[in-house]
KELUMVO-233078 format. One line per 8 residues: number of its first residue (from 0); their letters; for each residue y, x, z of N, C-alpha, C. Coordinates in steps of 0.001 Angstrom, whole numbers. Layout:
N
NUM) A) Y:X:Z:Y:X:Z:Y:X:Z ~ ...
//
This chain:
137
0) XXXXXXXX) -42820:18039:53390:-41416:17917:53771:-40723:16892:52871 ~ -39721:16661:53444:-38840:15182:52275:-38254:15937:51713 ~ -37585:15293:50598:-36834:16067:49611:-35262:15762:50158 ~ -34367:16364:50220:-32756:16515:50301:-31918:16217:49155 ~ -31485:15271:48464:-30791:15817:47483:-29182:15750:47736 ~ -28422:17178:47663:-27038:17031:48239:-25810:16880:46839 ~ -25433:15867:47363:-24499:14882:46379:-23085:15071:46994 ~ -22570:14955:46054:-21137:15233:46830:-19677:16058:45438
8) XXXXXXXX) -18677:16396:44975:-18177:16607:44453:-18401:18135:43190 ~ -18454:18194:42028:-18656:19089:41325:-17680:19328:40494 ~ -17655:18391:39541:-16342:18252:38524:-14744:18267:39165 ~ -13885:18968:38780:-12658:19482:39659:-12252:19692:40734 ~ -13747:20651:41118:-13881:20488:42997:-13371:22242:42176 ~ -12941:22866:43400:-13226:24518:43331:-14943:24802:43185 ~ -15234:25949:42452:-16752:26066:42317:-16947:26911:44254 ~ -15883:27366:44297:-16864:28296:45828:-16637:27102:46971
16) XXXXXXXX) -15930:25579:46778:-15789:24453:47750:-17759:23829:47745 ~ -17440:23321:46317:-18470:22947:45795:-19722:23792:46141 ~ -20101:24877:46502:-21188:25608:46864:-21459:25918:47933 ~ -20404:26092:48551:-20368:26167:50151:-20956:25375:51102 ~ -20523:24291:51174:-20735:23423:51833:-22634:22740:51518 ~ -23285:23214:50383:-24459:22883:50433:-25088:24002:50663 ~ -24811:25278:50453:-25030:26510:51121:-25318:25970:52433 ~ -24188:25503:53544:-24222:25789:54862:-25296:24529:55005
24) XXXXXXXX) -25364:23448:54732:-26644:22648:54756:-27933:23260:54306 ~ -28411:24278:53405:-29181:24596:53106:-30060:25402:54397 ~ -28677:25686:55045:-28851:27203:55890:-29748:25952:57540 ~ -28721:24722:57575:-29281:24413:58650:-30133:23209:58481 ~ -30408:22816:57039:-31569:21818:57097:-32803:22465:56054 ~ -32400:23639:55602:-33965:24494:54699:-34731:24283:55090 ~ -34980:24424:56390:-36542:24774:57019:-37207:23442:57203 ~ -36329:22037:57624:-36970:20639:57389:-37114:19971:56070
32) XXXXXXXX) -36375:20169:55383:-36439:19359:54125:-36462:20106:53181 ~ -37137:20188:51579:-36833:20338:50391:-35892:20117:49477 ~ -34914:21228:49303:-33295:20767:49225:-33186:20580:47548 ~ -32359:19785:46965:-32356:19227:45325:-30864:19987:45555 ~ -30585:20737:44918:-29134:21140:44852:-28697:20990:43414 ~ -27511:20398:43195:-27728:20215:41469:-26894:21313:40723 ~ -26018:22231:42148:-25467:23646:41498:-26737:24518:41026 ~ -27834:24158:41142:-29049:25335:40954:-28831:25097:39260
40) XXXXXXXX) -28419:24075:38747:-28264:24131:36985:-26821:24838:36190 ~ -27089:25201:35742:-25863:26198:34976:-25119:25446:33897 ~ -24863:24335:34293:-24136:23337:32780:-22778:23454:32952 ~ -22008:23031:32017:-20277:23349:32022:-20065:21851:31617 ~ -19084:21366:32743:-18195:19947:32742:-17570:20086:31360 ~ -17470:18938:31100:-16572:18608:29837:-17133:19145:28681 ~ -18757:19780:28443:-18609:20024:27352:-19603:18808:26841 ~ -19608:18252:25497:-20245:17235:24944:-21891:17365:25014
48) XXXXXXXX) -22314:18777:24556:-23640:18397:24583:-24613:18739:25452 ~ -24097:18914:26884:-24107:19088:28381:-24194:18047:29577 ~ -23038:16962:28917:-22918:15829:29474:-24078:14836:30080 ~ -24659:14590:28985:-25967:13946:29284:-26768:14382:29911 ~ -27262:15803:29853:-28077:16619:30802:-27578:16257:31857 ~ -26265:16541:32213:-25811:16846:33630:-25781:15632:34594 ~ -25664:14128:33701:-25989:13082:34238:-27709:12632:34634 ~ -28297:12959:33622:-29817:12833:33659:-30548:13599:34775
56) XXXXXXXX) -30714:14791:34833:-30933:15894:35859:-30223:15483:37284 ~ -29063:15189:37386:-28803:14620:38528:-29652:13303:39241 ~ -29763:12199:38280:-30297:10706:38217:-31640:11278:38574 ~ -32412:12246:38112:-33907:12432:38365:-33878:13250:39902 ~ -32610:14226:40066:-33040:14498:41374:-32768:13592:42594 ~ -31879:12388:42189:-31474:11622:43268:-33298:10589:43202 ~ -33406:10575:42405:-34761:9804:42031:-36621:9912:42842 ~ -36256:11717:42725:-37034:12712:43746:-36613:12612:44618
64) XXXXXXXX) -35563:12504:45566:-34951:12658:46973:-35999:11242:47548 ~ -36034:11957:48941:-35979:10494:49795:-35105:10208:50816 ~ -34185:11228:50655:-33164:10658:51578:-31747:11725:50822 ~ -30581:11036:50762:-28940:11708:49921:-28186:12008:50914 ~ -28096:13388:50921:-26876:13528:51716:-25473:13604:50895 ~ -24574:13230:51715:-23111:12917:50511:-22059:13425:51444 ~ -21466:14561:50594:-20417:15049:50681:-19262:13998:50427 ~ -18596:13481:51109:-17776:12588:50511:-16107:13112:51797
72) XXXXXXXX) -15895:14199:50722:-14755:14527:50672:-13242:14103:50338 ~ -13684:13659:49192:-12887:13341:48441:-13177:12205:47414 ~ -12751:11530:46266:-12723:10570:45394:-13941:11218:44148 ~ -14900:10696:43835:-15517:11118:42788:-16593:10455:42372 ~ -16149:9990:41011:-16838:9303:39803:-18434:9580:40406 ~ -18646:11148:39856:-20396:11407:39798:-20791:10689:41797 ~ -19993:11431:42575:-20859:11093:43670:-20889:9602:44084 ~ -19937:8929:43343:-20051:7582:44107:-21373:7057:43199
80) XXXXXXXX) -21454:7263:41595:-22557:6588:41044:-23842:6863:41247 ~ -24091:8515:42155:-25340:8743:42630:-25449:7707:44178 ~ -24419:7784:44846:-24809:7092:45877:-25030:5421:45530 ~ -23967:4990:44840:-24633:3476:44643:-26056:3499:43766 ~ -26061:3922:43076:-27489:4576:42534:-28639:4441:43873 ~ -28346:5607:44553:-29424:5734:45299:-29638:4653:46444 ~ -28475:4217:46874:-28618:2694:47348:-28936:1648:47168 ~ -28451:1180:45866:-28533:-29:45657:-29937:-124:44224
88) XXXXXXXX) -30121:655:43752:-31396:897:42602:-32728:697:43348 ~ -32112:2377:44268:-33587:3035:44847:-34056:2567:46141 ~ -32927:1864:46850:-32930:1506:48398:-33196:2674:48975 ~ -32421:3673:48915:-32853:5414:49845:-31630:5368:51155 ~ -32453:6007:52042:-31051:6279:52625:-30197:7325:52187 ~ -28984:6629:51933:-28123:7692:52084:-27166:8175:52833 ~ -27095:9761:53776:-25881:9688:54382:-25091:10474:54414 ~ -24091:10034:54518:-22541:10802:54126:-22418:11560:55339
96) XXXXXXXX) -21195:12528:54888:-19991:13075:56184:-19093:13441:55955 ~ -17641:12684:56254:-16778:13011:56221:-15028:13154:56879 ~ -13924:13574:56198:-13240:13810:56858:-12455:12576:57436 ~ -12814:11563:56390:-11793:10505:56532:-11915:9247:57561 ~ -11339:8499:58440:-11291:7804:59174:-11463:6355:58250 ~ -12894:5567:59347:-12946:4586:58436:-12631:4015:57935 ~ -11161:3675:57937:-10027:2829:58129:-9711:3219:56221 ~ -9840:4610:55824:-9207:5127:54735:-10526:5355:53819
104) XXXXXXXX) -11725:5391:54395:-12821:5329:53825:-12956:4147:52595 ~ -13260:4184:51165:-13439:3105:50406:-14697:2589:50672 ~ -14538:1226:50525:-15252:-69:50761:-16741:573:50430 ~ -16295:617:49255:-17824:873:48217:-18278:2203:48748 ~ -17884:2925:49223:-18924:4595:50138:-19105:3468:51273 ~ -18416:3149:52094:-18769:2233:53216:-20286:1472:53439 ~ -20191:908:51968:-21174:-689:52187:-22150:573:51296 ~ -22348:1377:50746:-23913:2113:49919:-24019:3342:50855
112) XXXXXXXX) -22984:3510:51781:-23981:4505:52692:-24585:4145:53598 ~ -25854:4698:54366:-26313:4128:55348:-25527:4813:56909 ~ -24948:5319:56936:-23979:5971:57480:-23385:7357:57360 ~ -22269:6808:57457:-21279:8096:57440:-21193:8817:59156 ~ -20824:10286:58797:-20243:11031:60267:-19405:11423:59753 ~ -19059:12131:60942:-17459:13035:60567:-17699:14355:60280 ~ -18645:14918:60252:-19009:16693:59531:-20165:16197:59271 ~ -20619:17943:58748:-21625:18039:58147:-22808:18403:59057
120) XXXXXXXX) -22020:19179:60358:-23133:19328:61550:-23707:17788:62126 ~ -22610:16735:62714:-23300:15694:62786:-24161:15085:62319 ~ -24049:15111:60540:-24948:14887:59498:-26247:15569:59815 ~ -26414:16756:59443:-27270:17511:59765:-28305:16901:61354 ~ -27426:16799:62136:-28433:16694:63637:-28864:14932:63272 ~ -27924:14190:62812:-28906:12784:62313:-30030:12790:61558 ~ -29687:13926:60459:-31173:13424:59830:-32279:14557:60467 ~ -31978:15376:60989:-33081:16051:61897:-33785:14853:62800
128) XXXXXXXX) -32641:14219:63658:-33134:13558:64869:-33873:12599:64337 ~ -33670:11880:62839:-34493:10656:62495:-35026:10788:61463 ~ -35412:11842:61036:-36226:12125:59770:-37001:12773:60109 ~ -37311:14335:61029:-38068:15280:61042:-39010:14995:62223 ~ -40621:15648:61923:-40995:15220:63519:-41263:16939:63682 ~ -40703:16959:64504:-39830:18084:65372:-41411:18527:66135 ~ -42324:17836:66775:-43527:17896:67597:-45209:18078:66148 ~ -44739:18378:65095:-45499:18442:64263:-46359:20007:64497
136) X) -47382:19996:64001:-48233:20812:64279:-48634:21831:62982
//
C-alpha cells in the first residue's frame, strides 16, 4: 500500500479540529493507504526541546509518504513548508482540500499542490480513483 502522510494545521488549530478531520480520512482512506499521522506523536508546541523533534519527525514522514494530503484550511507556517517540501524537494504529489475559492487561495499552496478540491470527500475519491487499483487481487 502507499503511504498517506496527512499535513495540514497543528500549532493553534483546536486539538479536537486538528484530529478530526484526519480521523475522518483515516476512516475513508485506511483500508487503501498507510496513513503517517503526525498527531500519533505526543510533543507540545512551543516548547524548546520539542521543537526540533517536531520538525524532524514530520520532514521524515513527509519523506516516507508517496503521496500528501493537505488540509489547507487555513494559513500555516508547518503545512505550507511540508508541502513545498514535498513538492518542490521530493517531487510527490501533493493534494490539498479546501474551503477556499481559488481566487483567495495563496499563490504558493496553488503552484506546490498538485491539486486542490473543495472537501475532503472529493480528496479522498481522487486519490482512490488515481492511486488505488481497486481490481487488485
Amino acid at each position: 500500500m502507499k503511504k498517506l502522510y496527512l499535513s495540514g494545521p497543528i500549532m493553534d488549530e483546536h486539538l479536537g479540529q486538528a484530529r478530526a478531520w484526519r480521523e475522518a480520512a483515516k476512516e475513508s482512506l485506511g483500508e487503501h493507504f498507510t496513513m503517517l499521522d503526525p498527531m500519533r506523536r505526543q510533543f507540545v508546541d512551543r516548547e524548546v526541546d520539542s521543537a526540533n523533534e517536531i520538525v524532524e519527525f514530520d520532514l521524515q514522514d513527509v519523506r516516507d509518504a508517496d503521496i500528501i494530503l493537505v488540509n489547507y484550511n487555513k494559513a500555516s507556517i508547518g503545512t505550507a513548508m511540508e508541502v513545498f517540501y514535498a513538492a518542490h524537494n521530493l517531487e510527490k504529489f501533493v493534494i490539498g482540500f479546501s474551503p477556499f475559492a481559488f481566487k483567495n487561495c495563496s499563490p504558493w499552496m496553488v503552484r506546490f499542490c498538485t491539486k486542490i478540491l473543495p472537501s475532503l470527500e472529493d480528496a479522498s475519491d481522487y486519490l482512490i480513483a488515481n492511486f488505488v487499483d481497486l481490481h487488485q487481487d
